[in-house]
N, CA, C and O atoms as a Tinker XYZ file with bonds, in Angstrom:
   480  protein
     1  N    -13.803000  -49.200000   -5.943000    73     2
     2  CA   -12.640000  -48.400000   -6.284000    64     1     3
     3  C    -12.211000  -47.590000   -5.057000    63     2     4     5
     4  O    -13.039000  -46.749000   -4.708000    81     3
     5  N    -11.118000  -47.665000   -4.347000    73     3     6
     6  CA   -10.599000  -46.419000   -3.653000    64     5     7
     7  C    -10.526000  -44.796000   -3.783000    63     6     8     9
     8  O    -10.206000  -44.065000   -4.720000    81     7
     9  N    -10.853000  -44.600000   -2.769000    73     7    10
    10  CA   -10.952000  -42.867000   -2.856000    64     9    11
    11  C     -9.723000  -42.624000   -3.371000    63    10    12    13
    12  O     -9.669000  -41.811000   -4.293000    81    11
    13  N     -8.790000  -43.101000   -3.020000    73    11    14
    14  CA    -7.196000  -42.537000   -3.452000    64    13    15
    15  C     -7.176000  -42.494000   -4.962000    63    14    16    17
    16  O     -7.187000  -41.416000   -5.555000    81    15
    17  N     -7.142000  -43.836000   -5.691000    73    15    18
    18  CA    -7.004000  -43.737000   -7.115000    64    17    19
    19  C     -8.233000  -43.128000   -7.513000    63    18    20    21
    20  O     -8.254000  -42.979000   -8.735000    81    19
    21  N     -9.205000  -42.745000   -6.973000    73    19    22
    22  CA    -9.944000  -42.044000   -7.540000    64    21    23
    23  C     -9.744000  -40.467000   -7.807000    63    22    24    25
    24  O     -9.601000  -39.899000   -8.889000    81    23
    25  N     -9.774000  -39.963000   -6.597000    73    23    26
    26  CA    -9.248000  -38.482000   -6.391000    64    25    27
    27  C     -7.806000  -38.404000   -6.956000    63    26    28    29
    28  O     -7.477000  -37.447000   -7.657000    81    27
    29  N     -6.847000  -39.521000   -6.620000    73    27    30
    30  CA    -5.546000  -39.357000   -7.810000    64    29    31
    31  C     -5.379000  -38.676000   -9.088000    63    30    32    33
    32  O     -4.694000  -37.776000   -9.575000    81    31
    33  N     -6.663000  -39.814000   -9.555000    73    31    34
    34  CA    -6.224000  -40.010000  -11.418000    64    33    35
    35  C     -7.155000  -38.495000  -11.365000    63    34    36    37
    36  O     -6.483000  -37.587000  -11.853000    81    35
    37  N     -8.484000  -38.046000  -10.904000    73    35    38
    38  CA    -8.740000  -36.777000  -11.080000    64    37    39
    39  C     -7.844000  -35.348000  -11.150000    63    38    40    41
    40  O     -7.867000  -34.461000  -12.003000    81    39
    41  N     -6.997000  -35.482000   -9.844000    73    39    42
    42  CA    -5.564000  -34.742000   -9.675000    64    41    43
    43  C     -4.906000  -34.845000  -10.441000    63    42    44    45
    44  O     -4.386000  -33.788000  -10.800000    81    43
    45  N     -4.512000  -36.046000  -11.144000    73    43    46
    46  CA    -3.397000  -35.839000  -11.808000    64    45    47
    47  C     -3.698000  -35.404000  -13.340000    63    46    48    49
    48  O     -2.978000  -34.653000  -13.997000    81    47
    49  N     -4.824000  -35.978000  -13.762000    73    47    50
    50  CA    -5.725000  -35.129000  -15.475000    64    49    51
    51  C     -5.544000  -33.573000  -14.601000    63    50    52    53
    52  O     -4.593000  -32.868000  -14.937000    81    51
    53  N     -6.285000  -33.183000  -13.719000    73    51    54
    54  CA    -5.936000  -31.500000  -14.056000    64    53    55
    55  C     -4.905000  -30.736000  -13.310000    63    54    56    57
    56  O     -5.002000  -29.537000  -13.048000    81    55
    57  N     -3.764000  -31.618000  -12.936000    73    55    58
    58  CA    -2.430000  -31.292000  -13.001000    64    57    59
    59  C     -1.698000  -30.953000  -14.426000    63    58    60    61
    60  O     -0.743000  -30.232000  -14.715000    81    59
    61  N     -2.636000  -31.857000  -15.244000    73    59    62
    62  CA    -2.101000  -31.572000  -16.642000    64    61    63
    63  C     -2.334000  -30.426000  -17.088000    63    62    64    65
    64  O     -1.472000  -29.587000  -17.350000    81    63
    65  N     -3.475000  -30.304000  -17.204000    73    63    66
    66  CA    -4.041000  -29.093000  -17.234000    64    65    67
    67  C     -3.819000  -27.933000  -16.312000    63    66    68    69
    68  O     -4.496000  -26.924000  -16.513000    81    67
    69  N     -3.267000  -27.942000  -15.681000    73    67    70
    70  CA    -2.870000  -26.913000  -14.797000    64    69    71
    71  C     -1.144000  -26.880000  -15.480000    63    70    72    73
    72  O     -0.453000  -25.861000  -15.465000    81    71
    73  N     -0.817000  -27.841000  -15.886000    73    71    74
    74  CA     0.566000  -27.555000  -16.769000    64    73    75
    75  C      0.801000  -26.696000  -18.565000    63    74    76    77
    76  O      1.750000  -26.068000  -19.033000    81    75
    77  N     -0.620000  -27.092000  -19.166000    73    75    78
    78  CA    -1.083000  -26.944000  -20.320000    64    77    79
    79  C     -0.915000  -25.237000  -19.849000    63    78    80    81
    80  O     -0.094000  -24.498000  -20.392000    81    79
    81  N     -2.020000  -24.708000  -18.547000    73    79    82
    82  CA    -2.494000  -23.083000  -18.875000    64    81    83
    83  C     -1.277000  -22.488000  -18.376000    63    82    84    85
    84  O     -0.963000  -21.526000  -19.077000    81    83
    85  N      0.004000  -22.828000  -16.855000    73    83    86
    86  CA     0.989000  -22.650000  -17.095000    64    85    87
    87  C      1.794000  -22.187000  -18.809000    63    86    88    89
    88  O      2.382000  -21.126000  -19.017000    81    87
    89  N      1.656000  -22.956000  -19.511000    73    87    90
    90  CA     2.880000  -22.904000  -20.824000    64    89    91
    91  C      1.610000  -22.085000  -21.119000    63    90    92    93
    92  O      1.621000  -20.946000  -20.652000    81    91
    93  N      0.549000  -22.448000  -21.790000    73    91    94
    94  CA    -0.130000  -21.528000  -22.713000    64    93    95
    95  C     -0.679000  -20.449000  -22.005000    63    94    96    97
    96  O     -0.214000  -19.549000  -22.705000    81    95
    97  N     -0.953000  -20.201000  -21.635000    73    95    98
    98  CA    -2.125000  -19.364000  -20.865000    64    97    99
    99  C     -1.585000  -17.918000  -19.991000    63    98   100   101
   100  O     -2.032000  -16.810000  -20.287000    81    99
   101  N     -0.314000  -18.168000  -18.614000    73    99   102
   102  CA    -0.681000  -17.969000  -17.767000    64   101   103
   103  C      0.193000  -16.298000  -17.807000    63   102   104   105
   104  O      0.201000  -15.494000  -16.875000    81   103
   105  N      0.944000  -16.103000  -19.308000    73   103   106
   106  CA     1.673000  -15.012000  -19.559000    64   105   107
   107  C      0.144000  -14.164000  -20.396000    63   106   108   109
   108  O      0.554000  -13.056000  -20.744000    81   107
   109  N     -0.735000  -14.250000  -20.631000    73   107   110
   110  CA    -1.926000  -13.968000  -20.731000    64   109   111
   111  C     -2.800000  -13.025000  -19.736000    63   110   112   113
   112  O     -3.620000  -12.116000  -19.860000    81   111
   113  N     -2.108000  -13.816000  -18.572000    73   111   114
   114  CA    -3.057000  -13.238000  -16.948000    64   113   115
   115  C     -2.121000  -12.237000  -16.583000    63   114   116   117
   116  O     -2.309000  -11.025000  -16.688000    81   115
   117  N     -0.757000  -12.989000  -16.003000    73   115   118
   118  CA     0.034000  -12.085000  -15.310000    64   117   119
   119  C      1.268000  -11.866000  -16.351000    63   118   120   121
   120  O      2.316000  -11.370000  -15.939000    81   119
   121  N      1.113000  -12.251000  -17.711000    73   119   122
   122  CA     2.435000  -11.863000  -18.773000    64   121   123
   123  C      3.002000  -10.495000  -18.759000    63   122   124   125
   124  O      4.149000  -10.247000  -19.130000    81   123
   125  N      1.939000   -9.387000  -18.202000    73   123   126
   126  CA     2.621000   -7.904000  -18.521000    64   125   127
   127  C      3.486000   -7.854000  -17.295000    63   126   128   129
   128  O      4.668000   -7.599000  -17.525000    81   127
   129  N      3.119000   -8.061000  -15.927000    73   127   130
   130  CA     3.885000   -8.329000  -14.685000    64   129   131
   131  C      5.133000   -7.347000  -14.459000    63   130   132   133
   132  O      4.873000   -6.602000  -15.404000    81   131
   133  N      5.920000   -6.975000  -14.083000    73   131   134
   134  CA     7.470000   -6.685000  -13.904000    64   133   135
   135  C      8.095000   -8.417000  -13.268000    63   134   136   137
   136  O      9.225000   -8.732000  -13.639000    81   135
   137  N      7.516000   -9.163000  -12.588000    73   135   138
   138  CA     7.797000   -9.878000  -12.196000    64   137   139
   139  C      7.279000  -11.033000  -12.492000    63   138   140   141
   140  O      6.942000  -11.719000  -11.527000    81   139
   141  N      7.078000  -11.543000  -13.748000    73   139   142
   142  CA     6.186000  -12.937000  -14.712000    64   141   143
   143  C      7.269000  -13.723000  -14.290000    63   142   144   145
   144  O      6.905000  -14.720000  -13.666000    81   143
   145  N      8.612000  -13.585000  -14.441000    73   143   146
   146  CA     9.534000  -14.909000  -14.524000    64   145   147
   147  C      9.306000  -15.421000  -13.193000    63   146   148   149
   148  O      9.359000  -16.643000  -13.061000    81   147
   149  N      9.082000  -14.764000  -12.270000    73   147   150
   150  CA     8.866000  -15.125000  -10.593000    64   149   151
   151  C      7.692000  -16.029000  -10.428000    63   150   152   153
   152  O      7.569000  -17.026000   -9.716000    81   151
   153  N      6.888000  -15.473000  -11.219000    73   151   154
   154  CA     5.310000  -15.932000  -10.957000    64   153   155
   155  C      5.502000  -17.004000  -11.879000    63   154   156   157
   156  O      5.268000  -18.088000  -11.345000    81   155
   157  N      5.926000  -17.103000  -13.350000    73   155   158
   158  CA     6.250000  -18.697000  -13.922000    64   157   159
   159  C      6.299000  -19.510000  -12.814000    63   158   160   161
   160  O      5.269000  -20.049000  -12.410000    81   159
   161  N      7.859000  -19.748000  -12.011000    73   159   162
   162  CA     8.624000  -20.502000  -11.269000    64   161   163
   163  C      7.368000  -20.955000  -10.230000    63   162   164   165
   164  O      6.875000  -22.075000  -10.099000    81   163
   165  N      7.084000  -19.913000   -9.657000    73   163   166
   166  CA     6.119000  -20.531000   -8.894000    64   165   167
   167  C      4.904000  -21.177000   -9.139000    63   166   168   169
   168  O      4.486000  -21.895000   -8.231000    81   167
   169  N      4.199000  -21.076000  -10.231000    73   167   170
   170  CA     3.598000  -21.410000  -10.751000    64   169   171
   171  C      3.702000  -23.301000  -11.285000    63   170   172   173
   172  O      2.680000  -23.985000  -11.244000    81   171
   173  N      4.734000  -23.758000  -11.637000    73   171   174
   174  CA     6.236000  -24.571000  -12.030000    64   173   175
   175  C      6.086000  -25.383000  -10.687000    63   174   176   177
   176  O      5.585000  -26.489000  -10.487000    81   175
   177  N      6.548000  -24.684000  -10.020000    73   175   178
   178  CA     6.740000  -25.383000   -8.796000    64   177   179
   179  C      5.392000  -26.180000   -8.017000    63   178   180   181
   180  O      5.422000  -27.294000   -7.494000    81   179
   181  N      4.350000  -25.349000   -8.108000    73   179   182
   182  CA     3.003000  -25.619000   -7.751000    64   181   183
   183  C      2.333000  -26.820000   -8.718000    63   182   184   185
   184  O      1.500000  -27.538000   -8.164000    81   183
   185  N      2.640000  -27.076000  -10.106000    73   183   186
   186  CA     1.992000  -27.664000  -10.748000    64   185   187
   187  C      3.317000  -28.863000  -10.491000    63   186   188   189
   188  O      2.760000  -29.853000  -10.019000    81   187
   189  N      4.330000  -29.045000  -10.580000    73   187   190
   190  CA     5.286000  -30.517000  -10.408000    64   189   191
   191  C      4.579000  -30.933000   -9.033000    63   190   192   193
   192  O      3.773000  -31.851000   -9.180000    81   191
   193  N      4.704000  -30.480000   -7.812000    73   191   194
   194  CA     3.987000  -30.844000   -6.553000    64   193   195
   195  C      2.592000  -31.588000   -6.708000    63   194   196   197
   196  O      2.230000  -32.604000   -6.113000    81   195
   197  N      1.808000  -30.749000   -7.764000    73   195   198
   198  CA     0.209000  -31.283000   -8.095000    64   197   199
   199  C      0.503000  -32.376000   -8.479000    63   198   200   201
   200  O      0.046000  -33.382000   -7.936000    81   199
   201  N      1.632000  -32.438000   -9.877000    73   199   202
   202  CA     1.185000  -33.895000  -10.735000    64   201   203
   203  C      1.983000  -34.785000   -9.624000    63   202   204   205
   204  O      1.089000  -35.399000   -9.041000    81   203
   205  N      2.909000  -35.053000   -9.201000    73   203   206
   206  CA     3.623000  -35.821000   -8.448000    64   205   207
   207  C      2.770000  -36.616000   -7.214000    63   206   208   209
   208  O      2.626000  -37.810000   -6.951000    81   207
   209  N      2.282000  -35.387000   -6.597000    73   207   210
   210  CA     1.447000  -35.756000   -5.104000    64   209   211
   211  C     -0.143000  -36.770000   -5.984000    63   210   212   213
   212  O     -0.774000  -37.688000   -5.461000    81   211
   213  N     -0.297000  -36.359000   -6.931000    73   211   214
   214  CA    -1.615000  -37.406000   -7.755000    64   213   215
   215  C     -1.165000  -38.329000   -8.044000    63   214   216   217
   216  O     -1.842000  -39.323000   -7.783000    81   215
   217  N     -0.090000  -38.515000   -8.586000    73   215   218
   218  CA     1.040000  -39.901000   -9.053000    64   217   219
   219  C      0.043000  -40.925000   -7.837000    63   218   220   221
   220  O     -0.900000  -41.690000   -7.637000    81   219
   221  N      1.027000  -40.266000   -7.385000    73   219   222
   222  CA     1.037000  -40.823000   -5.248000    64   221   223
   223  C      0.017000  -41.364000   -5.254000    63   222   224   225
   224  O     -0.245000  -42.565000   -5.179000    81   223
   225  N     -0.849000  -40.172000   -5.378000    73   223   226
   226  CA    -2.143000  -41.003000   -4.623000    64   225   227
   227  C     -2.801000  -42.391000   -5.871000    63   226   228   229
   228  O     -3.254000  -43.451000   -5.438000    81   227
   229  N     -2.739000  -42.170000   -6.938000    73   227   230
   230  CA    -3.081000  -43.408000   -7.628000    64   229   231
   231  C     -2.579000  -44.795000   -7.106000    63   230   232   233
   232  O     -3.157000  -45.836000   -7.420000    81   231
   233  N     -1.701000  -44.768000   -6.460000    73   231   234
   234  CA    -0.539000  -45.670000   -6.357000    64   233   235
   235  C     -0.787000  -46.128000   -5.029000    63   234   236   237
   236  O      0.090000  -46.948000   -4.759000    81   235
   237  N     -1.575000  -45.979000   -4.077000    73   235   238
   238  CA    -1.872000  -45.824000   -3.202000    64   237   239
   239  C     -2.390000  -47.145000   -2.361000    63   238   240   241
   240  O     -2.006000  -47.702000   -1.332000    81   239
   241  N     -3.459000  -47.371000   -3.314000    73   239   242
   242  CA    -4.237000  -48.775000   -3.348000    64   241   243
   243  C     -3.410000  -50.106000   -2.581000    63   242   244   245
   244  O     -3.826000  -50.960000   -1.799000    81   243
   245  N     -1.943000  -49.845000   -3.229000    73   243   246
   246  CA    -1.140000  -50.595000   -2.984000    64   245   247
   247  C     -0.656000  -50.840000   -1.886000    63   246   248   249
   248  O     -0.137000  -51.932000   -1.655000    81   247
   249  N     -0.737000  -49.741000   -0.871000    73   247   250
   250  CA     0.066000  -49.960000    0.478000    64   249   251
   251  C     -1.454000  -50.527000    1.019000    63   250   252   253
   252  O     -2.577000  -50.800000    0.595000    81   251
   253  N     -0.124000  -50.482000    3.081000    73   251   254
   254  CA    -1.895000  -50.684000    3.522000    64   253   255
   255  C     -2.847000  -50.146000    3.912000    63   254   256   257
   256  O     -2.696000  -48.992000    4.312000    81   255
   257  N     -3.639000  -50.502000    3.937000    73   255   258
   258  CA    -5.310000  -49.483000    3.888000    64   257   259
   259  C     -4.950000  -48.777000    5.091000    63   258   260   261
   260  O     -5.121000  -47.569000    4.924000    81   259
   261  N     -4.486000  -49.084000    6.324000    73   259   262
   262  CA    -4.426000  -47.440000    7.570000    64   261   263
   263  C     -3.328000  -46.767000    6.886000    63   262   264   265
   264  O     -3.296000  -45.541000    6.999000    81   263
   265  N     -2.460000  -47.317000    6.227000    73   263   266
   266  CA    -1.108000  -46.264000    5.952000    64   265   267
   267  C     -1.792000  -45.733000    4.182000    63   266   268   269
   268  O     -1.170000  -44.870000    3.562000    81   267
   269  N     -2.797000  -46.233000    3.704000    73   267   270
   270  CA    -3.031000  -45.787000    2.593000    64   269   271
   271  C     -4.581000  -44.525000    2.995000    63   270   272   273
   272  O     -5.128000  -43.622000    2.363000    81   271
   273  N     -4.703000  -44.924000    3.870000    73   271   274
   274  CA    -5.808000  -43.780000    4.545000    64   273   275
   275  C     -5.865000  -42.806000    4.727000    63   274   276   277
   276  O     -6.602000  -41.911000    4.315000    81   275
   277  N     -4.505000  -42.884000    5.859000    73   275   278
   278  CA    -4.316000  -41.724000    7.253000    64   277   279
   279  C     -3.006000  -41.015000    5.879000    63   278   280   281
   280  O     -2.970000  -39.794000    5.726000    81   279
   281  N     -2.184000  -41.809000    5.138000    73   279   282
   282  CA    -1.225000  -40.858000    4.285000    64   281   283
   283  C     -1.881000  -40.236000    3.204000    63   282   284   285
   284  O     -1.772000  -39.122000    2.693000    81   283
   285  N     -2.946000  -41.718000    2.862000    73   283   286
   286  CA    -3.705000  -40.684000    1.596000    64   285   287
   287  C     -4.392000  -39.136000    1.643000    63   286   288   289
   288  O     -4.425000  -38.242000    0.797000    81   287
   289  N     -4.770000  -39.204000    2.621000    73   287   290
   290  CA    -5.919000  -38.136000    3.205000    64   289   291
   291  C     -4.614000  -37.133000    3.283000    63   290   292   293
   292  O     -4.704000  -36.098000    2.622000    81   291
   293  N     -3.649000  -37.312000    3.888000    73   291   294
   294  CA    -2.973000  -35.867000    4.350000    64   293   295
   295  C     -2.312000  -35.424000    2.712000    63   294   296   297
   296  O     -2.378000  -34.354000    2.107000    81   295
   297  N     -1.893000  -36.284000    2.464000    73   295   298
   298  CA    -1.202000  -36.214000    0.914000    64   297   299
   299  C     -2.093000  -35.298000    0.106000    63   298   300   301
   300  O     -1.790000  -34.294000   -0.539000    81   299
   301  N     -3.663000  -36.079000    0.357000    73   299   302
   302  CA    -4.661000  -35.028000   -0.521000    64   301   303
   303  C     -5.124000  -33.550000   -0.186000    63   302   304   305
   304  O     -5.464000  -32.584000   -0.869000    81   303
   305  N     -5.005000  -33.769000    0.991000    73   303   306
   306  CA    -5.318000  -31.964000    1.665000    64   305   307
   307  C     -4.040000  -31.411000    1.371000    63   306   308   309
   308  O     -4.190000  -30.618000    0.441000    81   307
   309  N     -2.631000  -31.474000    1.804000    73   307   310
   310  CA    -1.569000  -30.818000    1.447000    64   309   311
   311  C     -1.246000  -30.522000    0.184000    63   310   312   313
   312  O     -0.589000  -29.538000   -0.156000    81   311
   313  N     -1.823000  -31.594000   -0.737000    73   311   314
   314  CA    -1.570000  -31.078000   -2.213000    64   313   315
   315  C     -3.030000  -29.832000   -2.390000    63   314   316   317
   316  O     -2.798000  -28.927000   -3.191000    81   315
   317  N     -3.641000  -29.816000   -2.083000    73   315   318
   318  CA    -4.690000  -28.954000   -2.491000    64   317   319
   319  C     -4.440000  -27.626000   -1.854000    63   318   320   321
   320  O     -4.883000  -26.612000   -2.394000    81   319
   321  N     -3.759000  -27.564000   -0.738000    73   319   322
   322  CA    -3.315000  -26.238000    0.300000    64   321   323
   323  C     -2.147000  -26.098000   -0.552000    63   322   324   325
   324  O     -2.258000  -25.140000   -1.317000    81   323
   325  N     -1.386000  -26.556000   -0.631000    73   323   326
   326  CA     0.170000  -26.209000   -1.660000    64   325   327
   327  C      0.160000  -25.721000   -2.605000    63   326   328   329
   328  O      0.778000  -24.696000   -2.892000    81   327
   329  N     -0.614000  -26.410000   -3.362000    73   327   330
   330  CA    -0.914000  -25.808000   -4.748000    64   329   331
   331  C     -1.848000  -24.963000   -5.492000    63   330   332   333
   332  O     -1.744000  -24.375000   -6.569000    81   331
   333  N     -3.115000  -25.094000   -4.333000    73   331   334
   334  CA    -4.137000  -24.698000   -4.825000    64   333   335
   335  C     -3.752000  -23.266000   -4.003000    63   334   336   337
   336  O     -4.193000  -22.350000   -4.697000    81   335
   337  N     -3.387000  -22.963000   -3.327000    73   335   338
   338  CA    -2.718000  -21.227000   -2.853000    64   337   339
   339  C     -2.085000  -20.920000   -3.553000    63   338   340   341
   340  O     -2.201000  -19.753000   -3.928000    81   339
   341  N     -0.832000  -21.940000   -4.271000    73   339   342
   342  CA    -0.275000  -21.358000   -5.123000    64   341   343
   343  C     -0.555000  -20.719000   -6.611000    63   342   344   345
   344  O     -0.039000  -19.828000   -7.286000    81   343
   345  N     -1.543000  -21.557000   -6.755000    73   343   346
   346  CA    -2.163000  -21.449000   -7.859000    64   345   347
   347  C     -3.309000  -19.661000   -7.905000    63   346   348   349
   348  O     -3.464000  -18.738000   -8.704000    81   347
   349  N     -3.703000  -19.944000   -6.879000    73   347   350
   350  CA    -4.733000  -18.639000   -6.563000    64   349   351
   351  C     -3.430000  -17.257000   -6.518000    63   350   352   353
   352  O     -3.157000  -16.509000   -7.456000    81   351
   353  N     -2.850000  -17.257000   -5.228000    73   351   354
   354  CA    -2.174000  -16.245000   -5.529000    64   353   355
   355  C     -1.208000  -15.968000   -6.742000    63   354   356   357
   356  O     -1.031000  -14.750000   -6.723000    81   355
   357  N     -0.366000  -16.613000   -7.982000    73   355   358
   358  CA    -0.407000  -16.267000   -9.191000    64   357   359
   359  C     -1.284000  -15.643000   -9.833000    63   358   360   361
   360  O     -1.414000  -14.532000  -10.347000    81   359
   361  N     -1.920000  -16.661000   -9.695000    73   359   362
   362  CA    -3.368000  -15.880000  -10.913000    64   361   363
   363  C     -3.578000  -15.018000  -10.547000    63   362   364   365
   364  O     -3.214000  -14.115000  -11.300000    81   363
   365  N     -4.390000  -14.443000   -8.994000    73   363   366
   366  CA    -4.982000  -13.057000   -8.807000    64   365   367
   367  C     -3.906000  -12.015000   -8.749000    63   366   368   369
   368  O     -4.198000  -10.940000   -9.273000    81   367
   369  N     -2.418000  -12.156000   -8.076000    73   367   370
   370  CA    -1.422000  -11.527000   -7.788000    64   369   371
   371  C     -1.704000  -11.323000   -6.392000    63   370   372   373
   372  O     -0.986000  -10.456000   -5.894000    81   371
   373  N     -2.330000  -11.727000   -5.799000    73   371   374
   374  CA    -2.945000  -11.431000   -4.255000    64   373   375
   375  C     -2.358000  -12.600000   -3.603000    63   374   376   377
   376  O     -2.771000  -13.758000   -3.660000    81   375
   377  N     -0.777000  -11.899000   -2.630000    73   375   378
   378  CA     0.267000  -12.450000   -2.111000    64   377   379
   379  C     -0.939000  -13.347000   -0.898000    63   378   380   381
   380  O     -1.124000  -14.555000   -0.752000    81   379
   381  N     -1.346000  -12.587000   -0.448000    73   379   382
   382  CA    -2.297000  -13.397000    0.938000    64   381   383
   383  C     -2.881000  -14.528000    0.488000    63   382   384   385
   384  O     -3.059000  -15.309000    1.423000    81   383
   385  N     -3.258000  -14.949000   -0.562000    73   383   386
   386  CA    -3.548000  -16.255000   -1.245000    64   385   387
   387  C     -2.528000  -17.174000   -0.673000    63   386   388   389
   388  O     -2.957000  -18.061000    0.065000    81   387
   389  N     -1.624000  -17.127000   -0.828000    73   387   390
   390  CA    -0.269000  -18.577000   -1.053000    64   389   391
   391  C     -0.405000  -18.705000    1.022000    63   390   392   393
   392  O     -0.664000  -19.753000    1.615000    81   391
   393  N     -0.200000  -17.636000    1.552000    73   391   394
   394  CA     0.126000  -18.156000    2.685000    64   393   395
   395  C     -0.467000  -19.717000    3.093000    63   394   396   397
   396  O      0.270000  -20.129000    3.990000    81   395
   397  N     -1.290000  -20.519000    2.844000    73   395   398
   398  CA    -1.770000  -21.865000    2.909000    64   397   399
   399  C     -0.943000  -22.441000    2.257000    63   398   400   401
   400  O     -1.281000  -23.612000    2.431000    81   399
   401  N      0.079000  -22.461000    1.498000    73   399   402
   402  CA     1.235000  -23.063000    1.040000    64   401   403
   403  C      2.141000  -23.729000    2.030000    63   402   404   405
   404  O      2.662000  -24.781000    1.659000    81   403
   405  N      2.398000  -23.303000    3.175000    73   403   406
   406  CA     3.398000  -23.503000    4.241000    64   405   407
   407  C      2.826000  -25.202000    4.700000    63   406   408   409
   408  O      3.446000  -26.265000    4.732000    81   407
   409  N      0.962000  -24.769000    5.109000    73   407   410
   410  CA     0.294000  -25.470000    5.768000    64   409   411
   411  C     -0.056000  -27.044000    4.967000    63   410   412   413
   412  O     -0.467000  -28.116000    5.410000    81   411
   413  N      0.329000  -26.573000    3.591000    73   411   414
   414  CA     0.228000  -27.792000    2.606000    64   413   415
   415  C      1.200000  -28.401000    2.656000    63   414   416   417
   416  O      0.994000  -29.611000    2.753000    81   415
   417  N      2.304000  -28.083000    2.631000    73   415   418
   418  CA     3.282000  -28.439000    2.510000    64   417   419
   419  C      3.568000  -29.710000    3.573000    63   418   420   421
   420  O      3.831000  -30.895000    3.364000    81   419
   421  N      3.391000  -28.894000    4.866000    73   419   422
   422  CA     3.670000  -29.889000    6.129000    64   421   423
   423  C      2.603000  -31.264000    6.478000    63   422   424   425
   424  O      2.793000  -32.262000    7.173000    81   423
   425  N      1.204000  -30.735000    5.513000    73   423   426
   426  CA     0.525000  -31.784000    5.589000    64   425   427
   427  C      1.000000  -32.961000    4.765000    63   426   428   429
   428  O      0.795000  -34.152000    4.998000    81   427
   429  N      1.721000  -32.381000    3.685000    73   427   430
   430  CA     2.162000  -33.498000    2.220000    64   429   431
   431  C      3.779000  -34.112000    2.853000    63   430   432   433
   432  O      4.450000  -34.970000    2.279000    81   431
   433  N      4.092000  -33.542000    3.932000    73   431   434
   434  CA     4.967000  -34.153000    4.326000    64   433   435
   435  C      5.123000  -35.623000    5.416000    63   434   436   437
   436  O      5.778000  -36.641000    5.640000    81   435
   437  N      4.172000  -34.944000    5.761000    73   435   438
   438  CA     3.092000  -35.877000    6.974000    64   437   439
   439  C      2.398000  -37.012000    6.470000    63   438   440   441
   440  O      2.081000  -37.970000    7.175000    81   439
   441  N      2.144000  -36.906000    5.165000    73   439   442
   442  CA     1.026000  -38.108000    5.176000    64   441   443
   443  C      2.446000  -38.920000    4.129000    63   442   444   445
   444  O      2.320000  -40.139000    4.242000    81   443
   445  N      3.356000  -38.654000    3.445000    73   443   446
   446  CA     4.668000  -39.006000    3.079000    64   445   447
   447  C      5.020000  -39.995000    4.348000    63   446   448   449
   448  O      5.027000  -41.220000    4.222000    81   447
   449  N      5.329000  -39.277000    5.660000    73   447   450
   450  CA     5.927000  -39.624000    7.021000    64   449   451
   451  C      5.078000  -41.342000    7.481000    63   450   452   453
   452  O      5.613000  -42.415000    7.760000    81   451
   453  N      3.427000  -40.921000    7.381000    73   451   454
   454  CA     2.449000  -41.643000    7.724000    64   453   455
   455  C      2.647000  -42.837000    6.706000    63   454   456   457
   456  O      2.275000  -43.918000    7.162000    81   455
   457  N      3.103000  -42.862000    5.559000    73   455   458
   458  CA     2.930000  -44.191000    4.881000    64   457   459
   459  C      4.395000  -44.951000    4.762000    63   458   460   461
   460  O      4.541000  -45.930000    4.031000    81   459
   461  N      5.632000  -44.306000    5.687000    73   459   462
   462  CA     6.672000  -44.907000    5.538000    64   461   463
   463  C      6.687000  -45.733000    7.199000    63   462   464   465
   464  O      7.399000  -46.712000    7.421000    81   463
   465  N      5.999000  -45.267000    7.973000    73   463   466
   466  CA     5.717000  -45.580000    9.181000    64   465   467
   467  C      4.221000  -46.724000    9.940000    63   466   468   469
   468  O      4.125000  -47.606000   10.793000    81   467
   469  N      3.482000  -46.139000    9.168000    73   467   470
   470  CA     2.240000  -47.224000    9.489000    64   469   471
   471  C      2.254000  -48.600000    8.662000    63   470   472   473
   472  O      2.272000  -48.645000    7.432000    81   471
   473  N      2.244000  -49.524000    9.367000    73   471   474
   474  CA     2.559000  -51.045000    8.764000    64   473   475
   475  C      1.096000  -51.714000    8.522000    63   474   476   477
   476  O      0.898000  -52.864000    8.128000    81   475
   477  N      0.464000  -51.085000    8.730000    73   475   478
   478  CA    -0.918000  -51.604000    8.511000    64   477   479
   479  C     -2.341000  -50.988000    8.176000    63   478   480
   480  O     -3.320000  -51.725000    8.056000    81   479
């Protein structure tokens, strides 16, 4: 089995779950807030990126193994820096959390870049 659809289909079950405590849950943590609707969105935003970037990587298998490697790998660190900051700074309210968001981002863009470009 490939690391990709492996670590994928893992990503993408607790993307779900990271969508589930979003709706149920996450007005619970930070619901009293002055600023919950902010922290939703971002929250929103962090979990579509999760399930999407896991899509990806399930799907992966399919290209070719250097462009399913060198993209998988960045795809998987950038989703985990993107979201997983995003995810931390919501929950705690501790803005210095997310800054690794930027750094995810450019990695999930990169390994995007890496599998439209490597032919082999």
């Amino acid at each position: 089995m490939s690391w990709t659809r492996l670590v994928g289909g893992l990503s993408t079950a607790s993307s779900i779950g990271a969508a589930s405590f979003g709706f149920h849950g996450l007005s619970k943590v930070v619901g009293g807030t002055d600023d919950f609707a902010k922290k939703q969105k971002q929250w929103e935003v962090a979990q579509n990126m999760h399930f999407v970037n896991s899509v990806a990587l399930t799907l992966l298998p399919a290209a070719p193994r250097l462009a399913s490697q060198v993209g998988g790998g960045l795809i998987a660190v950038g989703t985990a820096l993107f979201s997983g900051s995003i995810y931390a700074k919501v929950y705690t309210g501790d803005d210095s959390l997310g800054k690794a968001a930027p750094v995810g981002g450019v990695s999930t863009m990169l390994g995007y870049i890496a599998l439209a470009l490597i032919r082999r």
